[in-house]
C-alpha positions as CSV (number, residue, x, y, z in Angstrom):
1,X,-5.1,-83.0,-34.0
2,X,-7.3,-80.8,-32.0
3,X,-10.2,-79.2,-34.7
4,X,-10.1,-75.5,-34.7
5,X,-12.4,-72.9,-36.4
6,X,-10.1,-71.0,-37.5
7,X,-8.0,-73.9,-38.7
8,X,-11.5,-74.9,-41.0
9,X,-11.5,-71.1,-42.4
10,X,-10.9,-69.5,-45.4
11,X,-10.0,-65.9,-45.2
12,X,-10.2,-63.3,-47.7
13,X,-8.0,-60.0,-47.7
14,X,-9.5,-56.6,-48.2
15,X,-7.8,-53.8,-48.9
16,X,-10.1,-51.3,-48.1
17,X,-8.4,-48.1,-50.2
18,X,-9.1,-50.4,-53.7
19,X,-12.1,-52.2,-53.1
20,X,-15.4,-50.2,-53.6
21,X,-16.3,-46.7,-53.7
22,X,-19.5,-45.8,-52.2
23,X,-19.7,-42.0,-52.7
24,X,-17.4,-41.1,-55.3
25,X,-14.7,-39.7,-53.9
26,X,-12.3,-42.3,-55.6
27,X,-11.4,-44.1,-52.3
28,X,-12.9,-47.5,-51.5
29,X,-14.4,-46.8,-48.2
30,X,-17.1,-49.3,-45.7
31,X,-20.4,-48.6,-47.1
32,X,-18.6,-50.2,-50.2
33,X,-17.8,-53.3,-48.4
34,X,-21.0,-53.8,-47.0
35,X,-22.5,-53.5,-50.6
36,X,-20.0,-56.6,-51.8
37,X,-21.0,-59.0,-49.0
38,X,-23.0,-60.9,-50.6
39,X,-20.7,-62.0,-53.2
40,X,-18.0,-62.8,-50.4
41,X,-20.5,-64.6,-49.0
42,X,-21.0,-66.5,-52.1
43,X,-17.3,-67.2,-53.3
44,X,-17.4,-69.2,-49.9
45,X,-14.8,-67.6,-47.3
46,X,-15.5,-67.4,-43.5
47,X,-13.2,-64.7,-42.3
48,X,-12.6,-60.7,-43.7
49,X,-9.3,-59.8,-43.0
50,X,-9.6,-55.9,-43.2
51,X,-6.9,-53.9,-43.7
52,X,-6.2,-50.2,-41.6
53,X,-9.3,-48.1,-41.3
54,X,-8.5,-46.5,-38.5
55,X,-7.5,-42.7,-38.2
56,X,-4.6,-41.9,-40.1
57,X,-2.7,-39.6,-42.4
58,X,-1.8,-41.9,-44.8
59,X,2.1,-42.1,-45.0
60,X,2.3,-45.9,-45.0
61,X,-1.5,-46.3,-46.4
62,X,-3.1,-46.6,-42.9
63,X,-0.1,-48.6,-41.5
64,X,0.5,-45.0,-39.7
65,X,-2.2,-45.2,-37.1
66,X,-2.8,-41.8,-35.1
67,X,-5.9,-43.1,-33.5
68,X,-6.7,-46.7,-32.4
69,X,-10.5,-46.0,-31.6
70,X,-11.5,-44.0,-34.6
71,X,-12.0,-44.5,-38.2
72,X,-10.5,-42.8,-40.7
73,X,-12.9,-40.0,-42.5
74,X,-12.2,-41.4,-46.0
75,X,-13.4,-44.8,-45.3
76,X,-16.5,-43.9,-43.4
77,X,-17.7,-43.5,-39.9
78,X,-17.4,-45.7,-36.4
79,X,-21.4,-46.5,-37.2
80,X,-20.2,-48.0,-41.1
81,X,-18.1,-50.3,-39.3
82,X,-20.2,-51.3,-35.9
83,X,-23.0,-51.8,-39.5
84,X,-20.1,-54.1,-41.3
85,X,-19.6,-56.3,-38.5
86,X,-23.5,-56.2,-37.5
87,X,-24.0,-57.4,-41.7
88,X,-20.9,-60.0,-41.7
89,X,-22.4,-61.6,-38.6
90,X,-25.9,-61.8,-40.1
91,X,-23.7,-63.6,-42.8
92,X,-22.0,-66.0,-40.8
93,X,-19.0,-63.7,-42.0
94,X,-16.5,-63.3,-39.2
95,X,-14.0,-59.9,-39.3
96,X,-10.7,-60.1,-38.3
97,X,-9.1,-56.4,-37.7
98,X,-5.4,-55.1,-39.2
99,X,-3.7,-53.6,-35.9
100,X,-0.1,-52.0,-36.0
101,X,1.5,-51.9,-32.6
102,X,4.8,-51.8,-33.1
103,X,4.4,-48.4,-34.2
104,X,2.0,-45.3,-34.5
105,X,1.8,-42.6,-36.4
106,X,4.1,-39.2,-35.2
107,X,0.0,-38.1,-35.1
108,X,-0.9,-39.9,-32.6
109,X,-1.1,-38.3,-29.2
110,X,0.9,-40.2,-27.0
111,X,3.7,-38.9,-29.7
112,X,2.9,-35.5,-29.6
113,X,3.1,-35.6,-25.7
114,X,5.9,-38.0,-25.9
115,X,8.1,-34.7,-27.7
116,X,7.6,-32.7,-24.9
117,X,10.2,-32.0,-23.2
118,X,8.1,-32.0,-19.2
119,X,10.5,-33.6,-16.7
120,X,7.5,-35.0,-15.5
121,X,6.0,-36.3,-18.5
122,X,4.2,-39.9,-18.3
123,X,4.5,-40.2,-22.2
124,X,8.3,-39.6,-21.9
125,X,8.8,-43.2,-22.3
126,X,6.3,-44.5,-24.8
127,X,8.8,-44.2,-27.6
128,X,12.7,-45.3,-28.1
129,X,14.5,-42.3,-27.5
130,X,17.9,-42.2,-27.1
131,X,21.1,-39.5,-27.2
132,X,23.2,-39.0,-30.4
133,X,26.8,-40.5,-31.0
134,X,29.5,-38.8,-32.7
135,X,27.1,-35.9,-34.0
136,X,24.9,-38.1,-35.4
137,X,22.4,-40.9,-34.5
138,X,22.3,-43.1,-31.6
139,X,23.6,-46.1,-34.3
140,X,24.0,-47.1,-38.0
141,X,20.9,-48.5,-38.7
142,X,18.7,-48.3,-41.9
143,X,14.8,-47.9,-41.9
144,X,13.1,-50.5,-44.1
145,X,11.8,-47.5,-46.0
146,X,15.4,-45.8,-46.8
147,X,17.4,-43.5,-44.6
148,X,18.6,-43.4,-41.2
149,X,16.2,-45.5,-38.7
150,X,16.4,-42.5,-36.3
151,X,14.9,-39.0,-36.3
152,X,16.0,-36.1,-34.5
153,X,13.4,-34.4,-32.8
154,X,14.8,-30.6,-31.5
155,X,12.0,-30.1,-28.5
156,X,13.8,-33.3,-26.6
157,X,17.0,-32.9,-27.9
158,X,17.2,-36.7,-28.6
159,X,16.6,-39.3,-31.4
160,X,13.5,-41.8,-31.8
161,X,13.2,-44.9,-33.2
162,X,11.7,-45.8,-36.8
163,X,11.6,-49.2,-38.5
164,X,10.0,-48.0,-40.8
165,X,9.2,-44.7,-42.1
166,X,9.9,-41.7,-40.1
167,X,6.5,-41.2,-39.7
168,X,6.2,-44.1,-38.0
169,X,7.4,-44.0,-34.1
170,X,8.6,-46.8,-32.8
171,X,6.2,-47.8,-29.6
172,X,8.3,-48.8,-26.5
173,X,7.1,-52.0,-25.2
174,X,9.4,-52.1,-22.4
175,X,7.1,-50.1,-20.9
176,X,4.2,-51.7,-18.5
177,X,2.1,-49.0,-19.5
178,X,2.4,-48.9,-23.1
179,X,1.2,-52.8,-22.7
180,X,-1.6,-51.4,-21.2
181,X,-2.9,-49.3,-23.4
182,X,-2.6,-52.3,-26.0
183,X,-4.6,-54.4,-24.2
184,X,-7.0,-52.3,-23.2
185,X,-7.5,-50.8,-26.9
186,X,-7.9,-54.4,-28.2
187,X,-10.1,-55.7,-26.0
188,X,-12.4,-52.7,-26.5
189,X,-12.2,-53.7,-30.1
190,X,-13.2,-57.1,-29.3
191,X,-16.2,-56.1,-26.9
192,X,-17.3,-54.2,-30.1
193,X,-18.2,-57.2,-31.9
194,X,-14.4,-58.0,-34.0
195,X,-13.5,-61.3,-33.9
196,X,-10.1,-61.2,-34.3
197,X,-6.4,-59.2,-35.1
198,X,-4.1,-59.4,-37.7
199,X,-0.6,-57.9,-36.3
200,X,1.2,-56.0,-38.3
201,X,5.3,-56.6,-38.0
202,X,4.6,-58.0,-34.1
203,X,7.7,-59.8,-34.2
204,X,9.6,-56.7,-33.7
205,X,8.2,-55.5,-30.6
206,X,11.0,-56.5,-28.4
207,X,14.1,-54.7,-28.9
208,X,17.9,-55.0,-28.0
209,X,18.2,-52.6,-25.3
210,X,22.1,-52.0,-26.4
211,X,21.3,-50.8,-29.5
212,X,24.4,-51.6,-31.4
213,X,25.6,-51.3,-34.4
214,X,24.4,-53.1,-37.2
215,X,26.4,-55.0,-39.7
216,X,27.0,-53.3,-42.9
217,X,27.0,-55.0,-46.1
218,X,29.3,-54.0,-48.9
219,X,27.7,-50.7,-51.0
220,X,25.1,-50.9,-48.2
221,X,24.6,-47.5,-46.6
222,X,23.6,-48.4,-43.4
223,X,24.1,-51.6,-40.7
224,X,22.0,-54.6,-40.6
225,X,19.3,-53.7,-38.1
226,X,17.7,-57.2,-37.5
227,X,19.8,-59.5,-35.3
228,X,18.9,-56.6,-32.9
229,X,15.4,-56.0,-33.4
230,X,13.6,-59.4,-35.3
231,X,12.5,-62.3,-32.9
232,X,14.3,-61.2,-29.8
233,X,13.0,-63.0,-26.6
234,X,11.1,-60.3,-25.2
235,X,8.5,-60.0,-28.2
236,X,7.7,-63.8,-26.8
237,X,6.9,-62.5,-23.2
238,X,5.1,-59.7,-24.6
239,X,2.8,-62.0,-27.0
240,X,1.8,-64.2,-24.0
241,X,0.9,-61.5,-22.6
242,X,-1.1,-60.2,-25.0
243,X,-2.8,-64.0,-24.8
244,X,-3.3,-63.6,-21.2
245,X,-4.6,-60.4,-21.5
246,X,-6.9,-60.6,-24.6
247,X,-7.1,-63.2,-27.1
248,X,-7.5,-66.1,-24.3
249,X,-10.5,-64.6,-23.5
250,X,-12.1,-64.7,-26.4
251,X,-13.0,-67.2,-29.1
252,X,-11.0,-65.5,-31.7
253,X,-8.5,-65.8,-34.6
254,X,-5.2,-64.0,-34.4
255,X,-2.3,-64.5,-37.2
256,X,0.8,-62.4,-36.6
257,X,2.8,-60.7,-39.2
258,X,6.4,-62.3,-38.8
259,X,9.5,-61.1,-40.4
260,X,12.6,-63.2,-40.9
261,X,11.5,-66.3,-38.8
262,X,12.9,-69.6,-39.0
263,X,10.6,-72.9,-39.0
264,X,12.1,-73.1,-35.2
265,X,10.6,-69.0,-34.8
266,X,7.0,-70.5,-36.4
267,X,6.7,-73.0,-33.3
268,X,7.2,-70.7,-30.7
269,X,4.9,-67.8,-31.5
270,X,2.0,-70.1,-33.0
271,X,2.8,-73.3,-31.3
272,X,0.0,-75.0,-29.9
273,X,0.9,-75.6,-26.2
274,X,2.9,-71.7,-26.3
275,X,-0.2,-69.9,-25.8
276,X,0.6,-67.1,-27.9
277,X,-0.8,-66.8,-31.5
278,X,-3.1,-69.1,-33.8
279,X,-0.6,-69.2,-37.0
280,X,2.3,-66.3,-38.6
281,X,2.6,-64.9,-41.8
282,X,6.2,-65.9,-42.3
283,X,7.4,-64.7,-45.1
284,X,10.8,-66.7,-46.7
285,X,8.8,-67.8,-49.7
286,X,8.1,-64.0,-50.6
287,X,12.2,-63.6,-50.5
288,X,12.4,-66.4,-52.8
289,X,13.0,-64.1,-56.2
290,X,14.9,-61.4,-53.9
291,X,18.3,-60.1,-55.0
292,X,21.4,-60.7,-53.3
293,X,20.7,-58.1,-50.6
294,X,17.6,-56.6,-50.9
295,X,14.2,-57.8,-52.2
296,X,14.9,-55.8,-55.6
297,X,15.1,-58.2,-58.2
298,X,13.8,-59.0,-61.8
299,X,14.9,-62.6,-62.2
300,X,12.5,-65.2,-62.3
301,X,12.1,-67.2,-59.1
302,X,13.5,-70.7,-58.9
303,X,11.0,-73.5,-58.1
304,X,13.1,-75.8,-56.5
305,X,14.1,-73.4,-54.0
306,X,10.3,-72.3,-53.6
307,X,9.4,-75.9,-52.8
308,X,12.3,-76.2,-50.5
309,X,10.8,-73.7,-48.2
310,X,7.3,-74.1,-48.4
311,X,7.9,-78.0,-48.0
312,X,10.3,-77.4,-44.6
313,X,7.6,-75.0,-43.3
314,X,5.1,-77.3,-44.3
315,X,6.6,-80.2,-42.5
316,X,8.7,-78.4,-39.8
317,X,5.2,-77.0,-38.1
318,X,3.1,-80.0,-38.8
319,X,1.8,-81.4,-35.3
320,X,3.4,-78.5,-33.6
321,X,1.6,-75.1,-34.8
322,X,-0.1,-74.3,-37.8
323,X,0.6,-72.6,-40.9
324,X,-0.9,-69.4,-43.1
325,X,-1.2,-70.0,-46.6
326,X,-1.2,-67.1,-48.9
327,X,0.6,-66.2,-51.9
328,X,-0.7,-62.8,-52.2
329,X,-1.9,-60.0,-50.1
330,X,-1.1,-55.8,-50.1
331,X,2.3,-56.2,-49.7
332,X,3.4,-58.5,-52.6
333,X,2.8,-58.4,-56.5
334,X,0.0,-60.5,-58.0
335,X,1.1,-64.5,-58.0
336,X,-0.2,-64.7,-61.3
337,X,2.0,-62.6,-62.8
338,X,5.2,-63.5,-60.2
339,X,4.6,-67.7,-59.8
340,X,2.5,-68.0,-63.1
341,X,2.1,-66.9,-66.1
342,X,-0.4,-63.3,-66.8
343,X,-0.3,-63.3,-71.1
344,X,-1.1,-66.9,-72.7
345,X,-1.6,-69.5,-69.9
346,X,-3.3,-66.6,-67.6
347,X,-6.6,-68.9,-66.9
348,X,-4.5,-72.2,-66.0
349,X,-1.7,-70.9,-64.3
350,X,-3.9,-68.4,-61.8
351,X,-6.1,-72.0,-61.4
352,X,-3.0,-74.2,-60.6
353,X,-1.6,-71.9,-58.1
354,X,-4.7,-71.5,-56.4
355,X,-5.0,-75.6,-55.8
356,X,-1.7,-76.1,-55.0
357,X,-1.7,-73.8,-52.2
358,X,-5.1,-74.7,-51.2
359,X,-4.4,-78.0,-51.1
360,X,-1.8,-77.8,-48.4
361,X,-2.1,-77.8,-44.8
362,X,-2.8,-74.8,-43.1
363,X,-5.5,-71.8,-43.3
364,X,-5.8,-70.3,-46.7
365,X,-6.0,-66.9,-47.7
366,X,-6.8,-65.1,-50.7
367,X,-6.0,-61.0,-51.5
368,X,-8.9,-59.5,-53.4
369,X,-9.1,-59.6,-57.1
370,X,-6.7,-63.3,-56.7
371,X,-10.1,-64.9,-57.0
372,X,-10.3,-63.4,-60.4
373,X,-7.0,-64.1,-61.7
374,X,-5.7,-60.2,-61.1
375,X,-2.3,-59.3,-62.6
376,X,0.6,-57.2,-61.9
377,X,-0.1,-53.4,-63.8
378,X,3.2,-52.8,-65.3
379,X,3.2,-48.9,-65.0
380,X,5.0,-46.7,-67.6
381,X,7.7,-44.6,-65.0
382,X,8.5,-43.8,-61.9
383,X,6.6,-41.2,-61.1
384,X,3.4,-43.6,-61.8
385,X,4.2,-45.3,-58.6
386,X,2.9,-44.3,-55.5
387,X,4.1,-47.3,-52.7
388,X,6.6,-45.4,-50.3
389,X,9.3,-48.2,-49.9
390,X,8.8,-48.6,-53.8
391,X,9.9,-44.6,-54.7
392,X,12.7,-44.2,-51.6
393,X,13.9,-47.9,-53.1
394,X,14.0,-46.7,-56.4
395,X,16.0,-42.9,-55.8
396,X,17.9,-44.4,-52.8
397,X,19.6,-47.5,-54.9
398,X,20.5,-45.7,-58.3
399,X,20.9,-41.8,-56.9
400,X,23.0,-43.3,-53.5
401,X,24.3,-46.6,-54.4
402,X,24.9,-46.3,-58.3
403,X,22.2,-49.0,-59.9
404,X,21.4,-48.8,-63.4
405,X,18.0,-46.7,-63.3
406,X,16.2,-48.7,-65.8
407,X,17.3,-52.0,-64.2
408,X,15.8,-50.8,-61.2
409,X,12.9,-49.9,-62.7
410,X,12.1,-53.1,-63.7
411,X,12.6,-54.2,-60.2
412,X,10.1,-51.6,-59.5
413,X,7.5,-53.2,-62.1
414,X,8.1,-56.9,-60.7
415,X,7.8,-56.2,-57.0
416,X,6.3,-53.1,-56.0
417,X,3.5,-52.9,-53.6
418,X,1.6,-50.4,-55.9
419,X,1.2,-54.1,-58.1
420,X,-1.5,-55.3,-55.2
421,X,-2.8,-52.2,-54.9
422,X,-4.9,-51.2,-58.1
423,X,-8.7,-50.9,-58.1
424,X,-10.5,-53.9,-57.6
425,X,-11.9,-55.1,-61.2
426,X,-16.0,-55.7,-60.8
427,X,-17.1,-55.5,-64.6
428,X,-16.1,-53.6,-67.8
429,X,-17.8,-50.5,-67.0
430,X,-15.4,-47.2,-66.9
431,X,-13.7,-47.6,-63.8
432,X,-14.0,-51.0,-63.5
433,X,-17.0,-50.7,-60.9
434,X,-14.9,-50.2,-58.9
435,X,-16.8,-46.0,-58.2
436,X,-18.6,-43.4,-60.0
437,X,-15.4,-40.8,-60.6
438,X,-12.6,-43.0,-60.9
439,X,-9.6,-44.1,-58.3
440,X,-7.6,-42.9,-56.4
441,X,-4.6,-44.7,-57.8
442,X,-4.6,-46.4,-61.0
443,X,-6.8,-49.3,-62.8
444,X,-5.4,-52.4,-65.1
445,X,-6.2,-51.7,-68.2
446,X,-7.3,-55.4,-68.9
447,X,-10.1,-55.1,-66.0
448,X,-12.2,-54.7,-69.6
449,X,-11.7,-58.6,-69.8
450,X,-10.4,-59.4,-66.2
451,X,-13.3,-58.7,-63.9
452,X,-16.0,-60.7,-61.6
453,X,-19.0,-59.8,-63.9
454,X,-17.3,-62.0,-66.9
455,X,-16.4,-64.6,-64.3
456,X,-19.2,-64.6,-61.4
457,X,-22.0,-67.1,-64.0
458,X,-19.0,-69.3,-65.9
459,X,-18.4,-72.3,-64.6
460,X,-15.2,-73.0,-66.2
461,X,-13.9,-69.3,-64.5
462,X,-11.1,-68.8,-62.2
463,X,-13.9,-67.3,-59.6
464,X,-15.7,-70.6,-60.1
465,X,-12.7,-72.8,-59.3
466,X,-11.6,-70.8,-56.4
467,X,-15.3,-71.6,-54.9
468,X,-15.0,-75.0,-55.6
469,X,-11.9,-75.2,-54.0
470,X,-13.2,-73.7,-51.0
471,X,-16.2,-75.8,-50.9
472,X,-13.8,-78.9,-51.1
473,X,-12.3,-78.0,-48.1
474,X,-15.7,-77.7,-45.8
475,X,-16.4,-81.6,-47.8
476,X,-12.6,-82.7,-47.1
477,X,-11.1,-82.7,-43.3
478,X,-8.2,-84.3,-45.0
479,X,-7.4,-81.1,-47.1
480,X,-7.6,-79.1,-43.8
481,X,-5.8,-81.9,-41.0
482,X,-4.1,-84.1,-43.3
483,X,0.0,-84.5,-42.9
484,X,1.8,-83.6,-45.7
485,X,4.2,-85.2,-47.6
486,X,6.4,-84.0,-50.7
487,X,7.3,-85.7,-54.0
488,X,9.5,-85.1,-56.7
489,X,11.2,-82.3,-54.8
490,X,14.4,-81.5,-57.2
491,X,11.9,-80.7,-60.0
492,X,11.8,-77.6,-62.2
493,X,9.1,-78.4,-63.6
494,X,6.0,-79.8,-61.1
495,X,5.2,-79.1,-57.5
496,X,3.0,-82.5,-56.2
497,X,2.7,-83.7,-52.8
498,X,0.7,-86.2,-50.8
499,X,-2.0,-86.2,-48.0
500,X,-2.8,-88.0,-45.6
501,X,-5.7,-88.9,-42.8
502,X,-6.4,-92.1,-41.8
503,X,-6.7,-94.4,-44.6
504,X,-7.6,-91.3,-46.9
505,X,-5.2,-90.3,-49.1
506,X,-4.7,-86.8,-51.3
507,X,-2.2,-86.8,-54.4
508,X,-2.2,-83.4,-55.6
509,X,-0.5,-82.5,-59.0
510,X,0.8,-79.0,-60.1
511,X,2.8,-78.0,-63.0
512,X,4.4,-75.0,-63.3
513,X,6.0,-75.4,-66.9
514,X,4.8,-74.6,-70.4
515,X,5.8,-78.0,-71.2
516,X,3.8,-81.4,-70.9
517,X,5.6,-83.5,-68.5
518,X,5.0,-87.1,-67.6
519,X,4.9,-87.6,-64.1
520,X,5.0,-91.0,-62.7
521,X,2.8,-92.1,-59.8
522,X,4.6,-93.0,-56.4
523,X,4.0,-97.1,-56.3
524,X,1.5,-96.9,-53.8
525,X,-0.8,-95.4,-56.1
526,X,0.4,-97.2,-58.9
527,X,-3.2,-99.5,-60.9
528,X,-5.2,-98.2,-58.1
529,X,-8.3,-95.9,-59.3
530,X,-8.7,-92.7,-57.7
531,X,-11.6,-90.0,-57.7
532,X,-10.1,-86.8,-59.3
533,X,-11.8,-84.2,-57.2
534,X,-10.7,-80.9,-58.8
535,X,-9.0,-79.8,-62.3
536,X,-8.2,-76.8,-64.4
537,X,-8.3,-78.8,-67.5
538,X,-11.6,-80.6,-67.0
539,X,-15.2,-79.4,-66.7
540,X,-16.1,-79.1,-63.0
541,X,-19.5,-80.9,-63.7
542,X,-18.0,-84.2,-64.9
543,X,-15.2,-84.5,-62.3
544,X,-17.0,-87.0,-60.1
545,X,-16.2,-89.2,-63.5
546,X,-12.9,-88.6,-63.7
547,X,-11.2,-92.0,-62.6
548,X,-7.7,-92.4,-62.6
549,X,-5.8,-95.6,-62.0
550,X,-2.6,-95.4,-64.6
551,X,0.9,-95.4,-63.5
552,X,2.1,-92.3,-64.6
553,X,0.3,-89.0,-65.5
554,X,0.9,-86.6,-68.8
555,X,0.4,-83.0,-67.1
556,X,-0.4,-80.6,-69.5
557,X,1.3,-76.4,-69.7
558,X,0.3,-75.3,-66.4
559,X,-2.2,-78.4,-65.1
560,X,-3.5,-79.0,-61.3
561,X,-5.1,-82.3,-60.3
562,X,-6.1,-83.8,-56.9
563,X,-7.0,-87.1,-57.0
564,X,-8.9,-88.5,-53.8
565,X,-8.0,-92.3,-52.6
566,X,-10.2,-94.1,-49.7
């Protein structure tokens, strides 16, 4: 397999709104990043995936953009950031940008000249616009974030397009010039010094042009919008173009944000002879605890099925593309909490997960505050919530489609966004360090003993483990080009799996019960002594002692193992 950069990396998310506060005005801002670089640099990562700074006012927390070349007042200035990226580079620290280009915020100029009515108007087209039907929107489908995904707008006498929330215009890529503007804003971004894009929702840049109507479940309000908007054909010609344009001219990383892909989706837009992106974030494990036909759900997820998918992905893209690893980032709750256990096997559980997914192949990422064992904040009410799809969710399901509120609500607590979203816990201070006055949404209460001051000088801490994962990869190329292969895949009780390079071998052992479990070894490993490289249950300074060569293994509540064979 052809080595990569990017493929070697480990990449760390920041969310900028809940990571430091410089100034204390209660929102983490870029000065505040540049103070915690040093301790990125020292947990071990390569890459800083920064979330939205650019202008914006704030509807989807910067996922609105109204200004592609700006940067929005509350995080700082364009000099901060040209000083972030001069200061990661100094590091060795490489920044990859959040982008959203499927859509822009209604404040963005080429909307506000796009809703002028001019005959003659060159922004006519940069949006979906289209006529009403029956006295009412151009179709039946429903925005991601509740309601109608139309808006009528009275100065063209027509509808637009919104995924997501009305806010949040839908650009028109069928139009040459709205690719142009893309590529040119990208690259500008590049020739100051980035050195690579996320892309928000890219998959949906290619649109049926029919517009039909969608499917509509039962008690569902509006049609099924996807067949007609997810992974369409076009998005493909668009993304090479994109390569073309930009990222082929450039050695950078780019990871596209993919919504209901298939394994067979996964090879085409990160394959590597399709010339379009390095890797996607697909996202069917995250739907693995969903309800029946939405994502709200408060039943514990089934491992089993977990497995099933990240095992297919796994070995569906291996030798073809490459895969993203992440269990969190600002979109999900904490894994801890969701995969793991927060209350009595906090420490091990927060451990395991981190080695069994960065033991697998594929680019690791981590969401800030997972390095530190974060949890879910299981807020009081309603009203404590601030995530738009959380609150429209919420009122939407039990006000329009009957669902018992407190039900719901507990949905709410599980899943919401708002979960990733709470200050980032530095020490036990008042605020958590995380600013002078406070934040501006809300902090865990158990940041008092959850925090990277208790963790940063103890060796047997979660932050400890996560750096010597990461250093094991850099010692390892096995862990980062090794196939893949899975064991024991029925289990309930234990994800393991096995791999490969050459005549190395990796056997890596996860339990995600409260119960000990015996696992036996596959026969090839069977009497033959092994090196265990990594484990939550043993201290990290004897593990270079730690031979194994039984035939089966007791796992203890919660236990990861890797055990090396050459």
């Amino acid at each position: 397999m052809q080595k990569e950069w990017w493929k070697e990396a480990v990449i760390y998310q920041i969310y900028p709104r809940s990571f430091k506060d410089s100034n204390g005005d209660k929102i983490g801002d870029i000065p505040g990043i540049i103070e915690k670089l040093d301790y990125l640099k020292d947990l071990g990562v390569d890459v800083v995936w920064l979330s939205p700074v650019y202008k914006s006012p704030n509807v989807d927390n910067g996922y609105d953009i109204s200004d592609y070349k700006s940067v929005m007042e509350e995080f700082g200035t364009m000099e901060d950031l040209e000083c972030l990226i001069r200061e990661m580079h100094k590091r060795d620290l490489k920044l990859m940008m959040d982008i959203v280009v499927n859509h822009t915020s209604n404040q963005h100029e080429w909307f506000k000249k796009s809703c002028q009515p001019d005959e003659d108007n060159p922004y006519a087209d940069f949006y979906i616009w289209r006529k009403g039907k029956d006295g009412g929107p151009p179709n039946n489908w429903g925005s991601f974030f509740g309601g109608s995904a139309w808006e009528y707008c009275e100065a063209r006498k027509m509808y637009y397009l919104h995924m997501f929330a009305k806010e949040q215009p839908d650009l028109n890529w069928e139009n040459p010039n709205v690719r142009h503007e893309v590529e040119q804003m990208m690259n500008w971004w590049m020739q100051k010094g980035v050195d690579g894009f996320r892309l928000d929702v890219i998959n949906l840049i290619g649109k049926d042009q029919k517009f039909p109507d969608g499917k509509k479940q039962e008690g569902e309000l509006y049609g099924d919008m996807i067949p007609f908007t997810h992974n369409m054909p076009q998005a493909h010609i668009y993304i090479k173009e994109l390569n073309e344009k930009v990222f082929s001219k450039y050695p950078m990383i780019t990871v596209g944000e993919t919504l209901e892909t298939t394994v067979e989706d996964g090879k085409k837009y990160s394959g590597f002879k399709e010339h379009e992106l390095n890797m996607i974030f697909t996202f069917e494990h995250m739907n693995v605890d969903n309800g029946s036909n939405s994502k709200w759900s408060a039943e514990r997820f089934k491992l089993s099925k977990l497995k099933s998918i990240m095992n297919r992905w796994q070995m569906g893209l291996q030798g073809n593309a490459w895969n993203s690893l992440y269990w969190n980032n600002h979109d999900q709750p904490r894994v801890v909490s969701r995969f793991g256990n927060d209350q009595e096997y906090w420490e091990k559980s927060a451990k395991m997960l981190g080695t069994c997914l960065h033991m697998m192949q594929g680019t690791p990422y981590i969401y800030q505050g997972e390095e530190i064992g974060m949890t879910n904040d299981y807020l009081e009410k309603i009203e404590d919530y601030e995530d738009i799809e959380s609150l429209t969710s919420y009122y939407q399901r039990t006000e329009g489609m009957g669902e018992d509120p407190e039900y719901m609500f507990k949905c709410v607590q599980k899943k919401s966004r708002d979960n990733a979203r709470t200050a980032m816990q530095w020490d036990d201070s008042e605020y958590a360090g995380f600013g002078d006055a406070g934040c501006w949404f809300t902090i865990n209460p158990n940041y008092k003993t959850i925090n990277v001051k208790n963790q940063i000088n103890d060796a047997e801490s979660i932050y400890s483990y996560y750096k010597k994962l990461i250093q094991l990869r850099k010692n390892y190329p096995i862990i980062v080009y090794g196939d893949f292969h899975p064991l024991y895949e029925e289990s309930e009780k234990n994800y393991c799996y096995i791999r490969e390079l050459g005549k190395e071998k990796l056997l890596v052992l996860c339990s995600f019960s409260e119960e000990e479990q015996l696992v036996e070894l596959p026969d090839e490993f069977s009497g033959r002594k092994g090196i265990t490289l990594i484990s939550n249950y043993d201290k990290l300074i004897d593990l270079n002692n730690c031979i194994e060569d039984e035939k089966t293994v007791l796992l203890k509540a919660y236990e990861a193992r890797v055990i090396y064979y050459n």
